[in-house]
N, C-alpha and C positions, 0 to 999 in steps of 0.2 A: 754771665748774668742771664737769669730766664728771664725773657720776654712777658709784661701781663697783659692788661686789655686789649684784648683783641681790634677792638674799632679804633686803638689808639697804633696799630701795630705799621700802618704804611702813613707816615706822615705825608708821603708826597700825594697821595689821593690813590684812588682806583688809577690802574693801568690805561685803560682805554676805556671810550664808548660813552653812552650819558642814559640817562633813564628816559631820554625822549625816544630813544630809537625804537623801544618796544610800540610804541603809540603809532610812528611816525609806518614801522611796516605793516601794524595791525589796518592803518588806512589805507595803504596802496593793495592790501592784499585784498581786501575786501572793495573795493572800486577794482582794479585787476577781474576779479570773480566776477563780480555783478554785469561788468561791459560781455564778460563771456555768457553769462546766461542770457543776457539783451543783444548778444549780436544778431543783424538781422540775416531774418532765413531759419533759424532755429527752433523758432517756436516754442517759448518753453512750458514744461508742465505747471500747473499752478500750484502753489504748496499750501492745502486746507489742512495739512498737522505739522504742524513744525518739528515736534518734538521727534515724532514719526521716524522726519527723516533725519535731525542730526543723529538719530539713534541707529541706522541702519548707515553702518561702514562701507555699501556696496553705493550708496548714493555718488555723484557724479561731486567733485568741488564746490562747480557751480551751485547746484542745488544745496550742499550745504551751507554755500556765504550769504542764498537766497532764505532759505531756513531761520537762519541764525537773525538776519534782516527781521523777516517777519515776527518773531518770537520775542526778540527787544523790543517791538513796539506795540505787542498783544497781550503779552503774559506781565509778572513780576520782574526783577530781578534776580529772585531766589533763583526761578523755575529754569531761567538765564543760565544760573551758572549752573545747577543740575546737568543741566546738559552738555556745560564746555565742560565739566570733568571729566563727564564720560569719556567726550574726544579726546581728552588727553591720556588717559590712563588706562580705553577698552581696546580689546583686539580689533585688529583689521582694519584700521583707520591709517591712509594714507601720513607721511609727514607732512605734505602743505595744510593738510586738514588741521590736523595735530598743532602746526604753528599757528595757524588763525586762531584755532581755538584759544591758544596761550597768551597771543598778544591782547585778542578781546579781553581773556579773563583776568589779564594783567591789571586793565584800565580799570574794569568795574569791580570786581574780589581781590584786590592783592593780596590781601591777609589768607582768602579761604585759596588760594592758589599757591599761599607759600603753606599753609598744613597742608593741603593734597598732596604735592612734590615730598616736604618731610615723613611721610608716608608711606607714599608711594614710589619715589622714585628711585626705593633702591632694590624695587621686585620688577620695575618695567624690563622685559624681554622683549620689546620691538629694538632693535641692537639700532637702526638704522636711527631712531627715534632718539633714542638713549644720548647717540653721539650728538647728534642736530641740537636737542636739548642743554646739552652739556654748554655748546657754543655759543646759545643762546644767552647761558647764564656768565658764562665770561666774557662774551662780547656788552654784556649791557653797563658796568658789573653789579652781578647781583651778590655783595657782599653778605648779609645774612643765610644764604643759602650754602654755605662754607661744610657749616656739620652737616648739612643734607649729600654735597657730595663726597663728607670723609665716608659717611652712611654706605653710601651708595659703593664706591669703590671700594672696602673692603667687602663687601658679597662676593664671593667666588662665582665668578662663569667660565668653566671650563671649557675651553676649547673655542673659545670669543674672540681673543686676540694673542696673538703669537707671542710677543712678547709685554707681558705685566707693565710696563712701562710706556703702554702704547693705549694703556687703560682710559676711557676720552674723560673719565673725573678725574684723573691723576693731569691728565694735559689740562683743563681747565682750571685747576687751581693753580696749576705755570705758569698759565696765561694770566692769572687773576695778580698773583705773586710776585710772580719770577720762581725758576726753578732753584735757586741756591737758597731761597728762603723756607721753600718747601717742608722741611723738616721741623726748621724754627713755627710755622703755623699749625702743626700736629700736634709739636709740646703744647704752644698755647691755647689751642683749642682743649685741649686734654686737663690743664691746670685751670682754664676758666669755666668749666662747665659742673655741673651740680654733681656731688661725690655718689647720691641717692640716684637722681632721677634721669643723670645723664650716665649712668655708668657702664652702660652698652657702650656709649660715643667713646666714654674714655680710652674702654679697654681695643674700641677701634682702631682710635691714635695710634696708642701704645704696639700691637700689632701691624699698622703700617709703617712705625718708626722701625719696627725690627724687619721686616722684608724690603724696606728700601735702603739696608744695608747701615742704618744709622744705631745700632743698638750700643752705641756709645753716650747717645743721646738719652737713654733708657736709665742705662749704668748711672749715669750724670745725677739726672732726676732721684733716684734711689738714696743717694749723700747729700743733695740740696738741701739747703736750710729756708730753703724758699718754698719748699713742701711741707705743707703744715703737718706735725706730727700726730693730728687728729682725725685727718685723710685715712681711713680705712682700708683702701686696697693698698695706697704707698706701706703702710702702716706693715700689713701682712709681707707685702711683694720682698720687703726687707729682711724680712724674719727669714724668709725661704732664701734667698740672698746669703744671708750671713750664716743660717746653719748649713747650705747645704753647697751653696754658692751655683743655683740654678737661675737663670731669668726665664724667666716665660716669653714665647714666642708669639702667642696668636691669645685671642679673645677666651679658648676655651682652657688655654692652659694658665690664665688668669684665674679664671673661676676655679681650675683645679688648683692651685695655691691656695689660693684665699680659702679653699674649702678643709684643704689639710692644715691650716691654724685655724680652726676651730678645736673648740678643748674636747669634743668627743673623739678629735684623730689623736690629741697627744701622745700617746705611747706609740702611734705608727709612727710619728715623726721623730719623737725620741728616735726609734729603734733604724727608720733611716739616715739618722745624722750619723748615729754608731755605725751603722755599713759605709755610709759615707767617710769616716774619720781612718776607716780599714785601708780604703781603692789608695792606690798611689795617685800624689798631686797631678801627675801627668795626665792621668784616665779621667780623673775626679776632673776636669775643667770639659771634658767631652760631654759629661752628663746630663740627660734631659729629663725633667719628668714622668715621664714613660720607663724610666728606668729604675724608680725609687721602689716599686714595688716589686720588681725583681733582685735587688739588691735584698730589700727585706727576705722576700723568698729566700734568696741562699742562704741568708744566715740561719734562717729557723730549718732549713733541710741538710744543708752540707756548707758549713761556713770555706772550707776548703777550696770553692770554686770561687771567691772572692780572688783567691791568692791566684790563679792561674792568668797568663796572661794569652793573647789572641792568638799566638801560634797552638798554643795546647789545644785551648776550646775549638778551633778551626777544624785541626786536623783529626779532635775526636768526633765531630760534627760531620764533619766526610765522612769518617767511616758509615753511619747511618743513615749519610741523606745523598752521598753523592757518588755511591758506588759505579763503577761503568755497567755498562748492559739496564739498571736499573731503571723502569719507567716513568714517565713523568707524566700526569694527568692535568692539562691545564684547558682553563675557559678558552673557550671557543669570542675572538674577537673579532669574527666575518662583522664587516662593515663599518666598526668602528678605524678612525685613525690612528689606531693606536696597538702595538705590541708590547707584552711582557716577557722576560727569561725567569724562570722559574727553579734552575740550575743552579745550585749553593757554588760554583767553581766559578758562573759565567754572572753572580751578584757580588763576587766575594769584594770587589773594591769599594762598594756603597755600606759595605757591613764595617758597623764597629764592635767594640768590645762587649758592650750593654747588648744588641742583634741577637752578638754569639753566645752570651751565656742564658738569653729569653730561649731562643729556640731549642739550648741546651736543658733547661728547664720542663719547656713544652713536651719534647719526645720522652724526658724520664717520668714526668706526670703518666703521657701516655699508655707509655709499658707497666700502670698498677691495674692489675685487672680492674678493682673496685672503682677506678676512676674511668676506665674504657668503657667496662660496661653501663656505667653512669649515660655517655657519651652516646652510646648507640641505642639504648631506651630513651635518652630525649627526641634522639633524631628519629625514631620509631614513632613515636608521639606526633613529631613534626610531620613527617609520613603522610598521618589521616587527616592531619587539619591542613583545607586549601586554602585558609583564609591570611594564611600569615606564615613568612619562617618565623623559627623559634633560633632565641639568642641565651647571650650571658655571662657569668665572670668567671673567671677560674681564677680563684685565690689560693693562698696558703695560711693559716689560722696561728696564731702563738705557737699551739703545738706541733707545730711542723707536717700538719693533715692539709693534702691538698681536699682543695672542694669547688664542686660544678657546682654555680650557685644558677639557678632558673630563675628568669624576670619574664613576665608578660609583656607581649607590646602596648607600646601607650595606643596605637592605632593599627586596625586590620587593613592592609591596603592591598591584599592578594599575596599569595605564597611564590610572589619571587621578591619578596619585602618581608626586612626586620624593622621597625621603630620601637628604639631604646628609649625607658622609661626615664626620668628625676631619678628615680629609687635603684635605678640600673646604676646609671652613672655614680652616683655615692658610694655605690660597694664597688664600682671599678678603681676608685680614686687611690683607693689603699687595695686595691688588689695587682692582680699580674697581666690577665689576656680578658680583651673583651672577644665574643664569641657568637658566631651564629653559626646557622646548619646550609648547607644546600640537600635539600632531604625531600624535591618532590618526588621522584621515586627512585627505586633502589638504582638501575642502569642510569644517572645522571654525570657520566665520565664527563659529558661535554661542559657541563657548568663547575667542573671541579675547579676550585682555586677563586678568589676574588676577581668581581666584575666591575666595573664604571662606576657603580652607585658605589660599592664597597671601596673602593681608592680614594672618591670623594667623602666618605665618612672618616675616613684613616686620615687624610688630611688637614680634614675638620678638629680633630679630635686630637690628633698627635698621641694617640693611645698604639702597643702594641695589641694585634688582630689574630684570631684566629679562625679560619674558617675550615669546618667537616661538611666533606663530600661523600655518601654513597657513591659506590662503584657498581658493589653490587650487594646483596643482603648480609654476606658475612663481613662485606669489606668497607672501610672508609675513609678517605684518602684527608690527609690535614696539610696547611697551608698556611705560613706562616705571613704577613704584611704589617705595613704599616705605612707612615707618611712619603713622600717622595716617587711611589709608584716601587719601594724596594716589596718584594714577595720570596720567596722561597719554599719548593714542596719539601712536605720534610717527610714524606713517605706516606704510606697506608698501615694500616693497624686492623686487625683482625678482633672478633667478636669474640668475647671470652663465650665459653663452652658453659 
């Protein structure tokens, strides 16, 4: 039985703590501070702008509990909290700072302190703040701010904390819950919130029910009769489900469903349910989205490569990518913590069957002149403009033509940046490889292969990747990735003449 109103969900009350406590430190902190700027011998500076100083992160505690003093009793209230957001949400501001701010703006805005949080708190990068924050809202409990931190913990921050599970919004709803209910307040948060206007939050839920190992819980939800059959994403998520028997894993691979039952995909989807109905049951249950348009591909190029299974595709995949003696061009990752193998022999246990027949794909695309040469006048293009790398799809069309398709970026943020359009993603959704260049000049060996940004977009995306490197003007080395941090060189390719 799913669980429904939320506020009816813990009969026994909140876990711990009361709503006085936020008042109770907002007073001690602020008498605490004041005794330190009145202790004698210190002398302290007089504050003629208040605002002045809450506004400059370098000022001393004291002087901002003195500030803040002066400015309740000179200004409005508006101009009041003007200034405790800032402390809450601008850089460089201590945590003690950060919590006075909070508990003050608790007393007199709680309304405009729970939209700020809703906001904002799930872009805050002070980590230190983040955590403090989090404790604050479980220790009081601050029960409406629930979707604030499902918001917030699903945002990726790489490289923040070791293990996902140590995420301080994931411990704060433990604390708030209990950890075995955990799950059950995802679904319900997910089922009670608006199909339109909360469907970011939904597709949240839904994504941290599937990475905390609950994707049973998902499954559940999809046969419910307690999902009204007029819920639009359930509505879709089922359809994909049942013809193709895929779930979606994360928020984007939500919007890629939903996007392919739209009636202008139906004949991609037709024609992936038919590839789909070919794979033996055993492969078909490995299946991800990332793969439907590879599936598509074979059938319109060589339906034959459907029937092959992992040993064939492997071993004909070695012969072109993993010869011995043969070089390997990969990104230079001086300083980061992090290494990749780029070796198809030293990835082969991360690879599945959908892996081997994209990158089996990828390199016979490759080898059409029409398509190489495609390849190397974008990246020529890319070349002269500093303002941006250049990206895009590589599909395959009804008739069995492969094609670079070229997208603009939605934003120029220097040419060691791709930003894929709306209009990118649509044509990737029913295509095979998203695509960008490393093409600032021709000798660019050391950036060959995907970087930091690029693993976190593959993540994001759960799309298969491809990335072209100059080596050097006749040469350019490709690179196959995708989610998981899995990559593979799949060799260099020469300039048709």
């Amino acid at each position: 039985m799913i669980p429904r109103m939320l506020r009816h969900f813990d009969p026994n009350g909140p876990r711990r703590g009361s709503n006085r406590n936020s008042a109770i430190r907002s007073t001690l902190a602020i008498v605490v501070l004041a005794l330190l700027v009145a202790w004698p011998g210190c002398a302290p500076r007089s504050i003629e702008d208040p605002v002045a100083v809450l506004a400059d992160p370098e000022e001393t505690s004291g002087r901002h509990a003195a500030a803040l003093r002066v400015l309740e009793a000179t200004t409005t209230p508006d101009a009041t909290s003007r200034a405790l957001k800032r402390m809450i949400i601008a850089d460089g501001y201590t945590v003690d700072v950060r919590e006075m701010a909070y508990d003050r703006m608790k007393i007199i805005d709680p309304e405009g302190l729970q939209r700020l949080l809703e906001i904002q708190m799930p872009k805050i990068d002070a980590i230190q703040w983040r955590e403090r924050l989090c404790e604050i809202i479980a220790a009081e409990p601050w029960i409406d701010m629930t979707p604030t931190l499902i918001r917030a913990w699903a945002r990726p921050m790489p490289n923040w904390v070791e293990d996902p599970k140590d995420r301080p919004e994931r411990l704060a709803l433990i604390e708030m819950y209990g950890e075995d209910r955990l799950a059950d307040v995802l679904v319900q948060v997910m089922l009670d919130s608006d199909p339109v206007v909360a469907a970011n939050l939904r597709a949240r839920c839904w994504e941290l029910l599937v990475a905390e190992g609950r994707r049973d819980r998902v499954v559940e939800l999809l046969t419910s009769s307690d999902v009204s059959p007029r819920d639009g994403m359930f509505r879709d998520l089922r359809e994909i489900s049942d013809r193709l028997g895929i779930i979606p894993a994360n928020r984007e691979e939500i919007i890629w469903a939903r996007t392919l039952c739209r009636p202008e995909n139906a004949g991609f989807l037709d024609a992936a349910a038919a590839a789909c109905e070919r794979v033996p049951e055993s492969r078909r249950s490995t299946l991800e989205l990332r793969d439907l348009g590879v599936l598509v591909a074979a059938m319109r190029l060589d339906p034959t490569l459907l029937d092959q299974d992992e040993a064939t595709l492997y071993d004909e995949l070695r012969k072109d990518v993993d010869v011995d003696g043969r070089r390997l061009y990969s990104a230079n990752f001086t300083g980061w913590n992090d290494t990749h193998t780029e070796r198809l022999r030293e990835v082969r246990r991360k690879l599945g069957w959908g892996d081997l027949l994209a990158m089996r794909i990828a390199i016979e695309s490759l080898e059409i002149e029409a398509v190489r040469g495609h390849v190397f006048r974008y990246a020529e293009r890319d070349l002269l403009d500093e303002s941006t790398e250049f990206g895009g799809v590589i599909s395959v069309d009804e008739q069995g033509r492969i094609e670079v398709l070229e997208f603009k970026p939605r934003l120029r943020r220097g040419d060691n940046r791709f930003e894929a359009t709306q209009e990118m993603f649509d044509a990737a959704y029913t295509g095979v490889f998203h695509f960008h260049n490393h093409a600032q000049e021709y000798d660019n060996r050391d950036y060959a292969g995907p970087h930091m940004g690029d693993f976190a977009y593959a993540e994001a995306t759960r799309a298969n990747c491809l990335v072209f490197t100059f080596i050097d003007s006749r040469t350019i080395n490709a690179d196959f990735y995708r989610h998981g941090g899995v990559v593979v060189d799949l060799g260099t390719f020469q300039r048709p003449d």
